[in-house]
C-alpha positions in Angstrom: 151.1 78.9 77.7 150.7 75.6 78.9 147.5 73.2 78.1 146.2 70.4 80.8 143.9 68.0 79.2 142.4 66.2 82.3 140.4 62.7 81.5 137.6 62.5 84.0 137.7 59.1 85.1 133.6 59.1 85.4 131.2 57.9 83.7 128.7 60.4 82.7 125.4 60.4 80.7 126.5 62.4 77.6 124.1 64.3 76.4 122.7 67.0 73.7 122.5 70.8 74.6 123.7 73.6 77.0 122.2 72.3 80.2 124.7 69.0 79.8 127.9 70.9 79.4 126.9 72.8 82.3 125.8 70.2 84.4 129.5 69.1 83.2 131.1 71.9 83.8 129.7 71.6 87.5 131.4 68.2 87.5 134.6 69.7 87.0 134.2 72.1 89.6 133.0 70.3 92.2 134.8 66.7 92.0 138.0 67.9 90.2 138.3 71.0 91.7 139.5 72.5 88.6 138.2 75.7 86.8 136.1 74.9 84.0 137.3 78.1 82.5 140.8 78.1 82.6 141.3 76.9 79.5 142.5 73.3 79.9 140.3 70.9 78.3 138.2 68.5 80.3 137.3 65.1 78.3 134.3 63.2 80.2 133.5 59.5 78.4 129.8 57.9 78.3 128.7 55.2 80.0 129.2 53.0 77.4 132.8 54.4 76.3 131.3 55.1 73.0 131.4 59.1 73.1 133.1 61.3 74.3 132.5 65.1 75.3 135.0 67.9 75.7 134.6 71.1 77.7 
């Protein structure tokens, strides 16, 4: 099995709960065209490059 770990090169508001890893997850689907559940990971950075998220 191969892994893809795709770093989004947006900036996006991080934040707390389900509704922003969905909101994510939409991201990933929309403007990378990529399955959000296919297994690869998908690392999205705040605005500030101090956090980072991964889906």
């Amino acid at each position: 099995m191969t892994l893809l770990a795709v770093l989004s090169g947006l900036s996006t508001k991080i934040l707390k709960g389900l509704n922003a890893t969905l909101t994510l997850a939409l991201q990933v689907q929309e403007v990378l065209r990529k399955d959000p559940l296919s297994g690869h990971l998908f690392v999205f950075r705040g605005r500030r490059s101090d956090l980072v998220k991964v889906i």
